[in-house]
N, C-alpha and C positions, 0 to 999 in steps of 0.2 A: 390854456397853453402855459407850459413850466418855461422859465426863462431865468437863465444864469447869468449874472452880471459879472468880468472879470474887468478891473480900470484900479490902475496903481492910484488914484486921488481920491481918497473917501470921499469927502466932497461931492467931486463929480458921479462916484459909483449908488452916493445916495439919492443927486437928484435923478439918473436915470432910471434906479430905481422906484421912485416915484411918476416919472413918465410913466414908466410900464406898467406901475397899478392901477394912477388913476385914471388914464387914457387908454391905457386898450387891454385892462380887466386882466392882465395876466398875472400867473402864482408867479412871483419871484421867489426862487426856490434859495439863489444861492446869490452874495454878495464878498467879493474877495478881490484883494489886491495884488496878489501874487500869483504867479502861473501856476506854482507847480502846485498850491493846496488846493487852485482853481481848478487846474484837470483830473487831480485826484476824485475831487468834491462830483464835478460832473460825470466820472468814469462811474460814479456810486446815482447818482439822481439822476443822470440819462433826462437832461432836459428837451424839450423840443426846440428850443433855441437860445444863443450866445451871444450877447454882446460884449465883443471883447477889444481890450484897448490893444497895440500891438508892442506895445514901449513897455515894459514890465521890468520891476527891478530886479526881477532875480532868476530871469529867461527871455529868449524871444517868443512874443505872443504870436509868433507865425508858427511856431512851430508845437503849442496848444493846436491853433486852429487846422495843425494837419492833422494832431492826432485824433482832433474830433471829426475831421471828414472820411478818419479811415474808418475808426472803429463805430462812431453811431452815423451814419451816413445819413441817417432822416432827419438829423438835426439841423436846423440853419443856423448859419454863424455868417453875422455881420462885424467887420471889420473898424477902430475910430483908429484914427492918428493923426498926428500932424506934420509924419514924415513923407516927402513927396520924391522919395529919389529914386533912379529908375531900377535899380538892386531889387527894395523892398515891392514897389510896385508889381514889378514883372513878377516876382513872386506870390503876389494878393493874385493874381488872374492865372498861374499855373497851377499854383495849389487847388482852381478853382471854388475858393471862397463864393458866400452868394450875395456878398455886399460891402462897399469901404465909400464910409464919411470921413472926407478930411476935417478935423476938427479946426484949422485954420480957417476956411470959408465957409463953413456952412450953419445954419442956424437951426434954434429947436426945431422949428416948423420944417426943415428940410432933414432931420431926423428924426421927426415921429413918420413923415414919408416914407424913410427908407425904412423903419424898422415894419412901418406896415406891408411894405411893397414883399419883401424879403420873408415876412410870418407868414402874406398868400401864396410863396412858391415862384414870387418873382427876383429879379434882380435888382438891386441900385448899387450905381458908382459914380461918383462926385467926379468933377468935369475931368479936374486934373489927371483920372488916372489916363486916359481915353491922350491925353495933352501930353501924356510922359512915354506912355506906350504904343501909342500910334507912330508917332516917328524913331520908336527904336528899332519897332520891329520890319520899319522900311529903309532903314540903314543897312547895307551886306557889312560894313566894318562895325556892327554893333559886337560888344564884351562878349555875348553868350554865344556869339558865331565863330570868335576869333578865338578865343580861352577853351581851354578843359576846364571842368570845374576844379582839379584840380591847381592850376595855372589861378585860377579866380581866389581861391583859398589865400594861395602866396601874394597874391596884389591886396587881398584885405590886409596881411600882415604889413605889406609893403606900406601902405597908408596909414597905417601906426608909426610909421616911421622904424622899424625896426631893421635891425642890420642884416646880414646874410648870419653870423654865427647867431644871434634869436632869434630867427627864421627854422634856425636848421634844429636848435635843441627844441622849441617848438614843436616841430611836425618827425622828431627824432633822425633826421640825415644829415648827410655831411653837409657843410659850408659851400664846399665847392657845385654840389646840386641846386643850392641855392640859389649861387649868384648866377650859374648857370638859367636855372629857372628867369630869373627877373631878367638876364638878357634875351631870353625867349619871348617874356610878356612883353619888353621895348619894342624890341622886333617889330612882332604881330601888331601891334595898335601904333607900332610907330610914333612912339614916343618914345624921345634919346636922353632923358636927363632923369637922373630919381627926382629932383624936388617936383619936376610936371607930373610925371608918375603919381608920386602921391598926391594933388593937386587933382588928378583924375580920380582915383581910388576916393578919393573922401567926395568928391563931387558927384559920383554916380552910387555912392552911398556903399564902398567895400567896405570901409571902417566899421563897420558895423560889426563887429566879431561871430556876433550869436549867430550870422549869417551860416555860419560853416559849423557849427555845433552838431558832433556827429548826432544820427539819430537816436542813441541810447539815450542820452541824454533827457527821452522823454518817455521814457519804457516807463513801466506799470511802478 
């Protein structure tokens, strides 16, 4: 089995690389810390499986892991992080990924597990996602019920803390759609103050910019 390794810590990208030789006999075809030489690498070596970190300096690693379930669909891709918020998560389980190790709780032995479970064609997911995403998705005032993704875009900005005129040169509109916008997201979630606003936006993990990074941004 060919297995690519994508994890911004050499360090860590060389001991799992070593995991994967000398425990479960696989060619590690490719070791990279950056997304974009990463999915270029595996667009070209079509490995049968991904280990990928999702925190990467110079992309979101979620958004490698979509383009490898569009374009080689028989590949498995396992997810590592140590972000738990409910943004990134609900993401790991729409993209339909086929596995996410938090790297805060869990140990070698519970990721040579998942990388075995994941190489047979099964799933793993560390407790937490199951603890973030079970009670989002039984909330009716949950974000993604309330927002457009558009509307979502602007609360990411919004949790940067930036004003309505960097909002609006930003996303190219006027100021006044702006602030318009952000009294819509108050609205809906029913929160009346910007400093809670952003207080929300970084706690359910908007801040995150890469989040909204159009999809060109991972073209060929």
């Amino acid at each position: 089995m060919k297995i690519a390794i994508i994890e911004d810590h050499s360090l860590i990208a060389d001991l799992l690389g070593t995991i994967c030789r000398r425990d479960f006999k696989f060619d590690v075809v490719l070791t990279e810390t950056h997304g974009r030489r990463g999915l270029a690498a595996i667009r070209k070596l079509r490995p049968d499986f991904v280990l990928l970190d999702i925190s990467l300096p110079d992309m979101d690693g979620l958004e490698v892991a979509a383009a490898v379930l569009k374009e080689l669909p028989a590949t498995k891709v396992l997810a590592l992080s140590s972000l738990r918020d409910p943004v990134t998560l609900k993401r790991v389980r729409d993209l339909g990924i086929h596995g996410f190790v938090d790297k805060r709780d869990q140990t070698v032995e519970r990721l040579k597990e998942a990388i075995d479970l994941v190489s047979r064609g099964h799933e793993f997911f560390s407790p937490v996602v199951n603890e973030v995403i079970g009670p989002l998705r039984r909330d009716p005032k949950a974000y993604y019920r309330m927002l457009s993704d558009y509307e979502q875009q602007i609360l990411g900005l919004i949790g940067e803390s930036k004003s309505d005129e960097e909002i609006a040169t930003d996303l190219g509109i006027q100021p006044s759609t702006a602030q318009s916008r952000r009294r819509d997201i108050m609205n809906k979630l029913e929160i009346h103050s910007t400093p809670k606003l952003i207080r929300y936006a970084i706690e359910c993990g908007f801040t995150r910019s890469e989040h909204f990074r159009p999809p060109s941004a991972v073209g060929p």
